[in-house]
N, CA, C and O atoms as CSV, one atom per row, in Angstrom:
chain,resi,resn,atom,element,x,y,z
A,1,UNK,N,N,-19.981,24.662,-6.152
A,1,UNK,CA,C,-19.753,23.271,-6.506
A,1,UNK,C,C,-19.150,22.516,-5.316
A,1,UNK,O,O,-19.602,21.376,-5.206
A,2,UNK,N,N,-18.410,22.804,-4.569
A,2,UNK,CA,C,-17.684,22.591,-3.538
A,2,UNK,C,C,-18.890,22.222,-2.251
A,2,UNK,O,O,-18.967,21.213,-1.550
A,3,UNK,N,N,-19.676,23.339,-2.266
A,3,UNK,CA,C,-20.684,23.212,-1.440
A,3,UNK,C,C,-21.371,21.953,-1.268
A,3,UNK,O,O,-21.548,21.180,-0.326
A,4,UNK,N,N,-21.665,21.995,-2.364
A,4,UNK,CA,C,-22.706,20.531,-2.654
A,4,UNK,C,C,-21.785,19.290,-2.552
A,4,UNK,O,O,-22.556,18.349,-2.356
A,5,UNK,N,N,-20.730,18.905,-2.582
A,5,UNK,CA,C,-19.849,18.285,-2.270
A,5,UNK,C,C,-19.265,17.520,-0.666
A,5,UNK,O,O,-19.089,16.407,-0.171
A,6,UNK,N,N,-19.107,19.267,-0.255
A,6,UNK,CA,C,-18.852,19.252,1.407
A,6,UNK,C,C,-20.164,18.774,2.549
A,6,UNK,O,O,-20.022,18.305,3.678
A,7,UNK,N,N,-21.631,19.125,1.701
A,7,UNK,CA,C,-22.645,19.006,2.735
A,7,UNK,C,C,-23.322,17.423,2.364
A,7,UNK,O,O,-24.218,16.847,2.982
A,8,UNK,N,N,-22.487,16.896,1.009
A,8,UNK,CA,C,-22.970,15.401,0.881
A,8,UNK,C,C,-21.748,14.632,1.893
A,8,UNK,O,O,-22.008,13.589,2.492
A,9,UNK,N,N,-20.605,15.204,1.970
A,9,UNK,CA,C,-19.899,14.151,2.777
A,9,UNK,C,C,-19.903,14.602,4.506
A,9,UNK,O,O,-19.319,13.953,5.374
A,10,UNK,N,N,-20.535,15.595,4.696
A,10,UNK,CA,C,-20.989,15.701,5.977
A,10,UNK,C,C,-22.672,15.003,6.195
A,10,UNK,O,O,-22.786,14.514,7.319
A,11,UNK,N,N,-23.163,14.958,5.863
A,11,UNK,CA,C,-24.198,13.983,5.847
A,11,UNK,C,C,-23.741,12.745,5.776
A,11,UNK,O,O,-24.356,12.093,6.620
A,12,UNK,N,N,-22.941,12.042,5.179
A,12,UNK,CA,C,-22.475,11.232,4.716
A,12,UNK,C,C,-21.871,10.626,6.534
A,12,UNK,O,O,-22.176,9.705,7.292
A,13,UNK,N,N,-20.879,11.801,6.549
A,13,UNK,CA,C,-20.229,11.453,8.064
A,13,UNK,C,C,-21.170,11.651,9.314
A,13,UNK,O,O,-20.861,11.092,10.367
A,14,UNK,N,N,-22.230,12.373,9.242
A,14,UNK,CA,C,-23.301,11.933,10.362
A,14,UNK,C,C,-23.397,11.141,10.555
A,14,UNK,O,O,-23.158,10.764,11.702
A,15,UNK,N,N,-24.000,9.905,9.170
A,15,UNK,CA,C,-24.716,8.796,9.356
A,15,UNK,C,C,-23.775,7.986,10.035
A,15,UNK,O,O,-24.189,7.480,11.079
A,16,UNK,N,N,-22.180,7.648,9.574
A,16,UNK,CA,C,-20.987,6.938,9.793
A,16,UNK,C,C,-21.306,6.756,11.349
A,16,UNK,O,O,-21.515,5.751,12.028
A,17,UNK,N,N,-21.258,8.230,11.675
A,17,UNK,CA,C,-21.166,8.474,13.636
A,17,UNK,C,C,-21.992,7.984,13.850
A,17,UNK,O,O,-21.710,7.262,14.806
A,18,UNK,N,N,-23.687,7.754,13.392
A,18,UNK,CA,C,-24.331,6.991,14.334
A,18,UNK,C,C,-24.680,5.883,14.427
A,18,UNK,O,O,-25.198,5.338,15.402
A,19,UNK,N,N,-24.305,5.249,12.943
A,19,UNK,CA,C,-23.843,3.960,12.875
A,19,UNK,C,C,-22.729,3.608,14.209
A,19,UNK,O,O,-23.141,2.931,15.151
A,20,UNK,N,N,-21.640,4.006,14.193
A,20,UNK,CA,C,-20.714,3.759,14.834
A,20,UNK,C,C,-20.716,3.636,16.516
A,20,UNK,O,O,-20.226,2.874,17.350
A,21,UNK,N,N,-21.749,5.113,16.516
A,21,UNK,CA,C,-21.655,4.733,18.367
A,21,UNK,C,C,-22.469,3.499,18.983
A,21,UNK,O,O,-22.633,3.182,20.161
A,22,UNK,N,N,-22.994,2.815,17.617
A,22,UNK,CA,C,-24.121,1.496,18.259
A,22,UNK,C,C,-23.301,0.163,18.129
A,22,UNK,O,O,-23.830,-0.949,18.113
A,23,UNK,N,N,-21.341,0.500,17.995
A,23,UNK,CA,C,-20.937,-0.830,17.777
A,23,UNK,C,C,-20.480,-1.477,18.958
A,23,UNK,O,O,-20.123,-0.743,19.879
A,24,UNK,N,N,-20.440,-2.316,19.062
A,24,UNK,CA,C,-19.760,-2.966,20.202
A,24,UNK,C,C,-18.246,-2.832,20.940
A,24,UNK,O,O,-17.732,-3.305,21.954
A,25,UNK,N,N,-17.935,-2.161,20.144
A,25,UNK,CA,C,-16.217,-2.013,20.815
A,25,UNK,C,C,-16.692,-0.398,21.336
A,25,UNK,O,O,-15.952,-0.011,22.240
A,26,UNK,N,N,-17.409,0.276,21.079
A,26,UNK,CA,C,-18.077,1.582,21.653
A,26,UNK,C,C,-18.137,1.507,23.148
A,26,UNK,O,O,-17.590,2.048,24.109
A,27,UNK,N,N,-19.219,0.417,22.868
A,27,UNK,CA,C,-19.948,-0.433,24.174
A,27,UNK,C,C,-18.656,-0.609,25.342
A,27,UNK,O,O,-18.538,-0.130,26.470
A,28,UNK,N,N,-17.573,-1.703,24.375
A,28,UNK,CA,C,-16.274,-1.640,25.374
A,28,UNK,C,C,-15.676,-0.870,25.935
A,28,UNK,O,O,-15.635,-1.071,27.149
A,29,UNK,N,N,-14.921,0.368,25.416
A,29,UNK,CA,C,-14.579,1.149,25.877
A,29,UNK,C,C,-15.131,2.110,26.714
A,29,UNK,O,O,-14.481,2.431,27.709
A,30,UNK,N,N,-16.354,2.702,26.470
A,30,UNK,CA,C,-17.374,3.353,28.017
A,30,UNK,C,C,-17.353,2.266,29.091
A,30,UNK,O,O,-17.420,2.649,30.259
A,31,UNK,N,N,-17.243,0.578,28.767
A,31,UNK,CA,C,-17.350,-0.137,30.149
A,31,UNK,C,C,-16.151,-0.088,30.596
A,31,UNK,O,O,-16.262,-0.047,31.821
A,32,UNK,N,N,-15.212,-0.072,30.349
A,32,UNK,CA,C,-13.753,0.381,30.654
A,32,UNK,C,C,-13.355,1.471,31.632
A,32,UNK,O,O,-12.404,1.503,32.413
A,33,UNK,N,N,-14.441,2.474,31.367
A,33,UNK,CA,C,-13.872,3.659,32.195
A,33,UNK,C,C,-13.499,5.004,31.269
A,33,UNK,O,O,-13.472,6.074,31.877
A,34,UNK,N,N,-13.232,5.013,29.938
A,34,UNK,CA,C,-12.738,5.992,29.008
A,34,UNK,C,C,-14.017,6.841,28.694
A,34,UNK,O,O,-15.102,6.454,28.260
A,35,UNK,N,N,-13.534,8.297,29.081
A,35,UNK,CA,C,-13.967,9.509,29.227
A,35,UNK,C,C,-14.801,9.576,27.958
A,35,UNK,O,O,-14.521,8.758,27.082
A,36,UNK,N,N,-15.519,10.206,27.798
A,36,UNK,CA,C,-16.779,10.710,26.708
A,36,UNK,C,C,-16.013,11.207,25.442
A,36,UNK,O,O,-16.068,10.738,24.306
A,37,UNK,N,N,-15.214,12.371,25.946
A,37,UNK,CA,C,-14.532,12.855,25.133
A,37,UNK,C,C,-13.379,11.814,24.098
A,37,UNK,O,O,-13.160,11.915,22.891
A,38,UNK,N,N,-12.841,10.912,25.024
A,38,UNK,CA,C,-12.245,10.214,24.348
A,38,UNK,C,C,-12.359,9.123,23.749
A,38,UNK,O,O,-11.398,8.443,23.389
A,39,UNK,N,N,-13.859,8.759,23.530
A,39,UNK,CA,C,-14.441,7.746,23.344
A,39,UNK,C,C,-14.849,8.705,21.642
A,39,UNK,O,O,-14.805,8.134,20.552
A,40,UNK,N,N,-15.034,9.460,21.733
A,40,UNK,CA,C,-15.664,10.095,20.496
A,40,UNK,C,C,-14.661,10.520,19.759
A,40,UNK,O,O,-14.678,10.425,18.532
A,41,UNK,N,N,-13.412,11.175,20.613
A,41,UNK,CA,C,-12.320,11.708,19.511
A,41,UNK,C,C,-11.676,10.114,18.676
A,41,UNK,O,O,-11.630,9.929,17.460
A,42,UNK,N,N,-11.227,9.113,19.793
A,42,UNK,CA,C,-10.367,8.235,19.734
A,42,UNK,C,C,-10.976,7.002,18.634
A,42,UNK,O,O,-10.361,6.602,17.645
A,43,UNK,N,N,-12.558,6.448,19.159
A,43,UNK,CA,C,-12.979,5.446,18.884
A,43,UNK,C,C,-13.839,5.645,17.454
A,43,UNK,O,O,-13.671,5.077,16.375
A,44,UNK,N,N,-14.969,6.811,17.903
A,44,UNK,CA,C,-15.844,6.801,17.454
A,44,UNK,C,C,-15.522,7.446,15.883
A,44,UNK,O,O,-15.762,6.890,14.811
A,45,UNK,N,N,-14.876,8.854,16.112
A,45,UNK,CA,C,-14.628,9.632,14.680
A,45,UNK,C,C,-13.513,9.230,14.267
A,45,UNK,O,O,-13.238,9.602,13.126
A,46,UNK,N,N,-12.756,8.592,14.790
A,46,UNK,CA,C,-11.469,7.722,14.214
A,46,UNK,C,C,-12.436,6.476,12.820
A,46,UNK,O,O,-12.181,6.426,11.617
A,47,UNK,N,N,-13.277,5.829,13.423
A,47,UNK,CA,C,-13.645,4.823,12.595
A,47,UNK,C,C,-14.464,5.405,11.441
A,47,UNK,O,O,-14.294,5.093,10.263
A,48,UNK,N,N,-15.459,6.369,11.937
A,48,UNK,CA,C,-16.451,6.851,11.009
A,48,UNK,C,C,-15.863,7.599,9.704
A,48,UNK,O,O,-16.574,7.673,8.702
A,49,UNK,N,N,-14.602,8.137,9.715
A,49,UNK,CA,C,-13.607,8.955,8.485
A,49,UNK,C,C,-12.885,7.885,7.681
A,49,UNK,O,O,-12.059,8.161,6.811
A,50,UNK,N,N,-13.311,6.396,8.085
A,50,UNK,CA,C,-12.301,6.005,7.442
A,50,UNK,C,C,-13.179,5.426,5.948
A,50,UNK,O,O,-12.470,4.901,5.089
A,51,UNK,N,N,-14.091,5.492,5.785
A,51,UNK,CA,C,-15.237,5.880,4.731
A,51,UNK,C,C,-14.991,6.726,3.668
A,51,UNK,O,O,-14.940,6.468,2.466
A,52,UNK,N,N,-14.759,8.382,4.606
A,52,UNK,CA,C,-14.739,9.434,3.843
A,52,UNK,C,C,-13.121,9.610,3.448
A,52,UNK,O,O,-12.790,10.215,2.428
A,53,UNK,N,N,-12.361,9.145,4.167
A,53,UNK,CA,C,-11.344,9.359,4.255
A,53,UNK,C,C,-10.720,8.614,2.709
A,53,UNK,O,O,-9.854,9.141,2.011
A,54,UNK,N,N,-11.350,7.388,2.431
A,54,UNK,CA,C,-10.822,6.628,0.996
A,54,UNK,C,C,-11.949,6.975,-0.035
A,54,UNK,O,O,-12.062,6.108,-0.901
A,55,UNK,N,N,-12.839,8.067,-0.155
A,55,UNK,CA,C,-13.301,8.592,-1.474
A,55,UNK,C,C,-12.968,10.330,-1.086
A,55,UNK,O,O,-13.643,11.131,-1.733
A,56,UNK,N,N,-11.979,10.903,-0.083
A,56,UNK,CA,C,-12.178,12.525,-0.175
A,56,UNK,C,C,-10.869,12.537,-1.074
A,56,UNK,O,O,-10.667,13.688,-1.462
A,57,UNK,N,N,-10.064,11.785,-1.462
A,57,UNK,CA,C,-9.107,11.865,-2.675
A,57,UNK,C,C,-9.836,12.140,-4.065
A,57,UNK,O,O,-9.308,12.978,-4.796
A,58,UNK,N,N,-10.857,11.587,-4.443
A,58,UNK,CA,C,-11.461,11.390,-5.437
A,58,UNK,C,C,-12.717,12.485,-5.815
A,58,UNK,O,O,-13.329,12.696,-6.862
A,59,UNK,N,N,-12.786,12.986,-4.661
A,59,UNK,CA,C,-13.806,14.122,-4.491
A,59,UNK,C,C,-12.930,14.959,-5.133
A,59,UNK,O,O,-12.797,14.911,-6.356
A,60,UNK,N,N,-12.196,15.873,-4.301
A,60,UNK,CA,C,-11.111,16.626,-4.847
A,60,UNK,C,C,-11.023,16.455,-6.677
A,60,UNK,O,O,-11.418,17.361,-7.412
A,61,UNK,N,N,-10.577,15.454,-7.084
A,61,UNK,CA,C,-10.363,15.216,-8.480
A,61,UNK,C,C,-12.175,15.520,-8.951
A,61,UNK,O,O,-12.366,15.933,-10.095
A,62,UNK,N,N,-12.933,15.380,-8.383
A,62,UNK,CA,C,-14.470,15.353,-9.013
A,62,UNK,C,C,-14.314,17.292,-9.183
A,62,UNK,O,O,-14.396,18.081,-10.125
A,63,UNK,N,N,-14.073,17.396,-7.788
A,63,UNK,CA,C,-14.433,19.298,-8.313
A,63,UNK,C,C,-13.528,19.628,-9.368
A,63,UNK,O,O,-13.815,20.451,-10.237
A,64,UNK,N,N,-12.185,18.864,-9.305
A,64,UNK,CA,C,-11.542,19.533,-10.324
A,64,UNK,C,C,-11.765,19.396,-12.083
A,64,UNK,O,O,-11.720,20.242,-12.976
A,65,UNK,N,N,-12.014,17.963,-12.089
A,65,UNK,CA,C,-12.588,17.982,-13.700
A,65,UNK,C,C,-14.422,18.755,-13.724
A,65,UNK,O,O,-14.902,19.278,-14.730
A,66,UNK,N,N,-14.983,18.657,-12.690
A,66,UNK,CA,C,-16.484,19.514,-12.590
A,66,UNK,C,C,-16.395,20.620,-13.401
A,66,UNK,O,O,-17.179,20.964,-14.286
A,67,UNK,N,N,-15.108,21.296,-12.936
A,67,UNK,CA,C,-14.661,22.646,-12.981
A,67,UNK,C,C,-15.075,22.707,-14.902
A,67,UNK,O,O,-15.321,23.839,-15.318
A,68,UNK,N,N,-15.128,21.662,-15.842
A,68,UNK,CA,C,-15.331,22.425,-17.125
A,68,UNK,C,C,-17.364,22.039,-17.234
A,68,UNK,O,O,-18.102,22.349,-18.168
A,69,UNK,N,N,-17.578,21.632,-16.516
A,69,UNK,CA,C,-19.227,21.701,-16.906
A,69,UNK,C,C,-19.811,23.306,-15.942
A,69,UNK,O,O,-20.489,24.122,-16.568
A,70,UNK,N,N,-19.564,23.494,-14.902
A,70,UNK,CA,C,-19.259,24.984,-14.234
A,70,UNK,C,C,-19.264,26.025,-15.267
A,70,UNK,O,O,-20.235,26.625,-15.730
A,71,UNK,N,N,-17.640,26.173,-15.640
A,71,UNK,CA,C,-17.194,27.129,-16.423
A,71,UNK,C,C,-18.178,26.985,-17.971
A,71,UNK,O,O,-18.496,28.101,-18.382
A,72,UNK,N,N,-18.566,26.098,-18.645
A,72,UNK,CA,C,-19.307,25.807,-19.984
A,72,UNK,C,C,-20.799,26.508,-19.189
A,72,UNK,O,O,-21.057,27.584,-19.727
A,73,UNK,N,N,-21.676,26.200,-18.212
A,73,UNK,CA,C,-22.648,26.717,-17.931
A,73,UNK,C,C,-22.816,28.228,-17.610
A,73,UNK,O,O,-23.708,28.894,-18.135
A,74,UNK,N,N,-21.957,28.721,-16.762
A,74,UNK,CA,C,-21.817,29.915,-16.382
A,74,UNK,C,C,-20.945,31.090,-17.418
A,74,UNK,O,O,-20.927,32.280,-17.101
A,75,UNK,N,N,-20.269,30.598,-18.626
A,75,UNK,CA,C,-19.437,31.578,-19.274
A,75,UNK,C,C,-18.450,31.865,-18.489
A,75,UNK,O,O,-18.066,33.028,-18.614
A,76,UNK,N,N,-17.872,31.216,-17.696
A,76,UNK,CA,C,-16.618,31.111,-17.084
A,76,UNK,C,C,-15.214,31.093,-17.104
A,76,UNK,O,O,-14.736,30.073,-16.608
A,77,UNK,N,N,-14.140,32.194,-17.673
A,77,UNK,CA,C,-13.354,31.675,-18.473
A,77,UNK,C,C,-12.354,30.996,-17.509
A,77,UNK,O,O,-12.157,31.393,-16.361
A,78,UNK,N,N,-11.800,30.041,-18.023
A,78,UNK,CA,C,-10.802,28.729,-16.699
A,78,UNK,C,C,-10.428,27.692,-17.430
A,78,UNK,O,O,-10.520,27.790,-18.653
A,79,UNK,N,N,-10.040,26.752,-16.966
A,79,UNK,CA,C,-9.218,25.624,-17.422
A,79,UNK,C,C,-10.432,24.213,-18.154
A,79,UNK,O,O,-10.157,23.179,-18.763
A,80,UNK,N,N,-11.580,24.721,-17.791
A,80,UNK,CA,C,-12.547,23.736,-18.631
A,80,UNK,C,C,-12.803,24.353,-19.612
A,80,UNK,O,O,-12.707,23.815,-20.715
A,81,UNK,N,N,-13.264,25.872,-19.444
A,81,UNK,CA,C,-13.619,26.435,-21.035
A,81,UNK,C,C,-12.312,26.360,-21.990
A,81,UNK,O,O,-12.478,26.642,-23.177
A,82,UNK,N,N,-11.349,26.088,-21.652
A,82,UNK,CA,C,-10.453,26.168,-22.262
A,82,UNK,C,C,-10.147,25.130,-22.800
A,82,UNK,O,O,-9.759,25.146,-23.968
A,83,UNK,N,N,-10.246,23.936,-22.070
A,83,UNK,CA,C,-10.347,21.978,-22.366
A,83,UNK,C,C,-11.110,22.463,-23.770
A,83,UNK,O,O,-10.589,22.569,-24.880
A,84,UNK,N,N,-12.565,22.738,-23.381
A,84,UNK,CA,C,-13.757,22.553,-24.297
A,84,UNK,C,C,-13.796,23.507,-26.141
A,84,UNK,O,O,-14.250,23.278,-27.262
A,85,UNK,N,N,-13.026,24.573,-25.458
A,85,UNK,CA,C,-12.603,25.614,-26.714
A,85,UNK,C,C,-11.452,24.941,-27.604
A,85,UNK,O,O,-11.389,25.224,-28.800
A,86,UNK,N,N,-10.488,23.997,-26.984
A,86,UNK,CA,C,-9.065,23.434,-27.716
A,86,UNK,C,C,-9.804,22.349,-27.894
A,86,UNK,O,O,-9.678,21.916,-29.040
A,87,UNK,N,N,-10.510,21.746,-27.243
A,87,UNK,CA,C,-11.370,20.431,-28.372
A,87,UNK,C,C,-11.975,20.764,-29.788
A,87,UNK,O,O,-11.733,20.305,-30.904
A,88,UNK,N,N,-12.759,21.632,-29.386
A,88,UNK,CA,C,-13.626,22.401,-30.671
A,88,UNK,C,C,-12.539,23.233,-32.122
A,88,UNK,O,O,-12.778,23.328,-33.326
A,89,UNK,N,N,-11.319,23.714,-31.274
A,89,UNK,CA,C,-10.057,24.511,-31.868
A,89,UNK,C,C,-9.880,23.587,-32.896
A,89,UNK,O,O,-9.720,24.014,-34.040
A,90,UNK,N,N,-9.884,22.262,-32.651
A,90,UNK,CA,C,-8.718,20.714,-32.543
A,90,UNK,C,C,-7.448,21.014,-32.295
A,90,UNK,O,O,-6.487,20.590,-32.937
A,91,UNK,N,N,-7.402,22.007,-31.039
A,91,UNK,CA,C,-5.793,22.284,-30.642
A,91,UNK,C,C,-4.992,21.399,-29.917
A,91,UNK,O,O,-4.323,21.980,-29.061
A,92,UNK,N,N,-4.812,20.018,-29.977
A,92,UNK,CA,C,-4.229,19.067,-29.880
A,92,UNK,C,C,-3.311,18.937,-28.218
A,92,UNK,O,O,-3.447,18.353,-27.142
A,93,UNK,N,N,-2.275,19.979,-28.940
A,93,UNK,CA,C,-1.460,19.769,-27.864
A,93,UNK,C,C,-2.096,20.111,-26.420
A,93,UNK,O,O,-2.002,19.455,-25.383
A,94,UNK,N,N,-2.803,21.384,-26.664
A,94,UNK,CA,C,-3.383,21.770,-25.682
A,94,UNK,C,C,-4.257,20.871,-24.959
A,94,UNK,O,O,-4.152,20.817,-23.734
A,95,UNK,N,N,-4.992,20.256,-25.486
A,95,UNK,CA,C,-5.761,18.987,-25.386
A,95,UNK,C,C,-5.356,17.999,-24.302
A,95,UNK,O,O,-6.007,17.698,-23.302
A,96,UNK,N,N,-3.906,17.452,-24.761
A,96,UNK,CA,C,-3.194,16.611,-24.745
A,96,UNK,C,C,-2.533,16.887,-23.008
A,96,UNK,O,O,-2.475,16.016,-22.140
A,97,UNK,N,N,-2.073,18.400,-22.858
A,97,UNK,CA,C,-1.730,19.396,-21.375
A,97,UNK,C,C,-2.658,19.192,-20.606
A,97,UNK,O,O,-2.303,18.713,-19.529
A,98,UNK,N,N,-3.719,19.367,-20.729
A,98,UNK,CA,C,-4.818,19.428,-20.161
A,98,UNK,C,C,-5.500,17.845,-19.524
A,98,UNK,O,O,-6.171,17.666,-18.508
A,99,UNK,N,N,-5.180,17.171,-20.223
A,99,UNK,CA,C,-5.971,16.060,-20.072
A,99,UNK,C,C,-4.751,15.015,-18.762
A,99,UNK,O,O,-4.960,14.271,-17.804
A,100,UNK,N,N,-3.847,15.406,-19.282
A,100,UNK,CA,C,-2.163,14.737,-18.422
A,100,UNK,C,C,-2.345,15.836,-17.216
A,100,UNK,O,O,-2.351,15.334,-16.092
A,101,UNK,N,N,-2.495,17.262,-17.285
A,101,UNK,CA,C,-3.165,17.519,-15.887
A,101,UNK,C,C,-4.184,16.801,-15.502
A,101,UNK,O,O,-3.989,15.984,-14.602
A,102,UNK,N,N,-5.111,16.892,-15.911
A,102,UNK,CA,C,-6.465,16.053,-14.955
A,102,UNK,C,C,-5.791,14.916,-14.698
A,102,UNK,O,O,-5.545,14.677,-13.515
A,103,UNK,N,N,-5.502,14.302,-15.367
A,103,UNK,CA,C,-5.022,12.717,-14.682
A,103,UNK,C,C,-3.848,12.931,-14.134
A,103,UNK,O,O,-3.413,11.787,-14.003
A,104,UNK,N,N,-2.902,13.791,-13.653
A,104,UNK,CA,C,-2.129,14.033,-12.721
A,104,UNK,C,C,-2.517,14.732,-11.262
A,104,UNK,O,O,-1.926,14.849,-10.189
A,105,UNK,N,N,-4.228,15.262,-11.939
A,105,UNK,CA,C,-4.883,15.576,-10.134
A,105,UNK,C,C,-5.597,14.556,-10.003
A,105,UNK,O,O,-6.069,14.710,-8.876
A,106,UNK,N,N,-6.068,13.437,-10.481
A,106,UNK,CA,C,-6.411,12.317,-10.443
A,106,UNK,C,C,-5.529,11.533,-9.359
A,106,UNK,O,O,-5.839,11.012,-8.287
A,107,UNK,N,N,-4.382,11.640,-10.005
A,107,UNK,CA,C,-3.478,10.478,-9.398
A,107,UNK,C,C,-2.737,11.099,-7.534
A,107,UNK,O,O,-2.446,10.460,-6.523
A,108,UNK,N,N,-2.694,12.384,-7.825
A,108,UNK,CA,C,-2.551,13.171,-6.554
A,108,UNK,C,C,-3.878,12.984,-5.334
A,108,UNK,O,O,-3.666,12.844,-4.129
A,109,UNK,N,N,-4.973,13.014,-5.849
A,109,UNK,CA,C,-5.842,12.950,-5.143
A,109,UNK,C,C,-6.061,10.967,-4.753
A,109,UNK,O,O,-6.912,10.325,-4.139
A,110,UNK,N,N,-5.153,10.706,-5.288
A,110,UNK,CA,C,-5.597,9.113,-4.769
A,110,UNK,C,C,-4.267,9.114,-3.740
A,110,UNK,O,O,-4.183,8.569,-2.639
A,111,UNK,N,N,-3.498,9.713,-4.284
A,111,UNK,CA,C,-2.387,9.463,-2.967
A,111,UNK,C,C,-2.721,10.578,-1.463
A,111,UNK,O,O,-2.219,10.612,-0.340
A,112,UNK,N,N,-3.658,11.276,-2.049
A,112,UNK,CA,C,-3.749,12.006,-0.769
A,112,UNK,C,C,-5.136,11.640,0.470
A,112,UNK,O,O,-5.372,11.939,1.641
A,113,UNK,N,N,-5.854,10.764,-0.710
A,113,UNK,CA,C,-6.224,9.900,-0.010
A,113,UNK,C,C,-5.994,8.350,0.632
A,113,UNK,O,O,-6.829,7.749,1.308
A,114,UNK,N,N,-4.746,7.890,0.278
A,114,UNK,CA,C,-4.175,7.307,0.494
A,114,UNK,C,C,-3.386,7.594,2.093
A,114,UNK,O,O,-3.377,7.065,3.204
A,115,UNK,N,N,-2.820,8.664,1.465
A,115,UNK,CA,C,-2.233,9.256,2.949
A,115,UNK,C,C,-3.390,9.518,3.936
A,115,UNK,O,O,-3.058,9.169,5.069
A,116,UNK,N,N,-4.242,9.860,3.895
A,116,UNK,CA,C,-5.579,10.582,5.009
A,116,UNK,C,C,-5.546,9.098,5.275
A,116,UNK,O,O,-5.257,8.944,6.462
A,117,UNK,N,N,-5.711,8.011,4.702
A,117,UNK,CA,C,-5.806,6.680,5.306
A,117,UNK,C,C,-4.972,6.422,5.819
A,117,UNK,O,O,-5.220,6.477,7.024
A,118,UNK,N,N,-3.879,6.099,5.606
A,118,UNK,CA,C,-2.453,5.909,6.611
A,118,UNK,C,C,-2.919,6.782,7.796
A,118,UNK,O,O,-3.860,6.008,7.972
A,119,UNK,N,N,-3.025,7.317,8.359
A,119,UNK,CA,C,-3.089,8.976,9.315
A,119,UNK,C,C,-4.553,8.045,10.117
A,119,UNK,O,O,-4.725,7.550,11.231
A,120,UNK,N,N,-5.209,8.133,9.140
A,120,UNK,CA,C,-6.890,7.845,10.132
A,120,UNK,C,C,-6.803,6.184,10.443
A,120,UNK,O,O,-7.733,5.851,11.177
A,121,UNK,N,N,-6.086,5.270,10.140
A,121,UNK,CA,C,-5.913,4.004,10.410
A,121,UNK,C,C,-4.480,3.311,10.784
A,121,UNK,O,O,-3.917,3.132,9.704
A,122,UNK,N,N,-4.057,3.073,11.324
A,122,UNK,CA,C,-3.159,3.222,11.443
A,122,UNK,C,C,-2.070,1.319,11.014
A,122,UNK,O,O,-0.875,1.077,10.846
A,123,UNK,N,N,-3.133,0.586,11.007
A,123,UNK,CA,C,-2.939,-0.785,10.141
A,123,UNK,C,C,-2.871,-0.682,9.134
A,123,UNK,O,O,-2.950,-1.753,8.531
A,124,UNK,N,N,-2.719,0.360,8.417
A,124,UNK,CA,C,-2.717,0.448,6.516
A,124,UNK,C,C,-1.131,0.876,6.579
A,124,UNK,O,O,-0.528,0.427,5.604
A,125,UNK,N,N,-0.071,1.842,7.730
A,125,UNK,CA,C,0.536,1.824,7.345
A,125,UNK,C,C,1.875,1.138,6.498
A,125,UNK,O,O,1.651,-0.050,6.733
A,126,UNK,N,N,2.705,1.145,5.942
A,126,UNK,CA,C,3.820,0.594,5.379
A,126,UNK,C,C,5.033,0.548,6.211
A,126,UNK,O,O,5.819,1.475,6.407
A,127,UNK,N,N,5.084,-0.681,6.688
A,127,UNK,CA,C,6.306,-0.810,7.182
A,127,UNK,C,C,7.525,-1.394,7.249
A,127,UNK,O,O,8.362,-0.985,8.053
């Protein structure tokens, strides 16, 4: 599940890069004099993550609620067959645990993409 995940947002970040090396501040900095290397670490993959960088919070939360259509397909025993068995139970509380987790990796994964943004941009920070 992860897989299919990781090779959509690397595709995803190809395209970013070659979008990116055709922008004009690209253009600036090679006329400047700045090394190859640092034109790509600094300019180029600095801008292109900042895409992936404000949905890889939300990814994270995608594999993690995924995790009960997985476990329901495969006979998997885990924290979705278990969602799906205490629905069917009507075991409530359990229900209730479960669901305040997901929306507590919900809310983690927005701050951690939050943070990857602070880090990859550096105008978002709070000051």
């Amino acid at each position: 599940m992860a897989l299919i995940a990781t090779v959509s947002t690397v595709q995803y970040l190809r395209s970013e890069i070659i979008d990116t090396k055709h922008k004009e501040f690209i253009l600036t900095a090679r006329s400047k004099g700045i090394g190859e290397s640092n034109v790509y670490s600094r300019h180029i993959l600095r801008n292109s993550l900042l895409p992936i960088a404000a949905f890889f919070g939300y990814e994270i939360t995608g594999l993690i609620v995924g995790s009960i259509f997985v476990e329901t397909i495969f006979s998997y025993p885990g924290m979705g067959q278990l969602f799906l068995d205490s629905i069917q139970l009507r075991d409530f509380s359990v229900v209730t645990a479960l669901v305040l987790l997901f929306g507590a990796a919900t809310i983690l994964g927005a701050l951690l993409s939050d943070v990857i943004m602070s880090i990859v941009d550096p105008r978002i920070r709070i000051k």
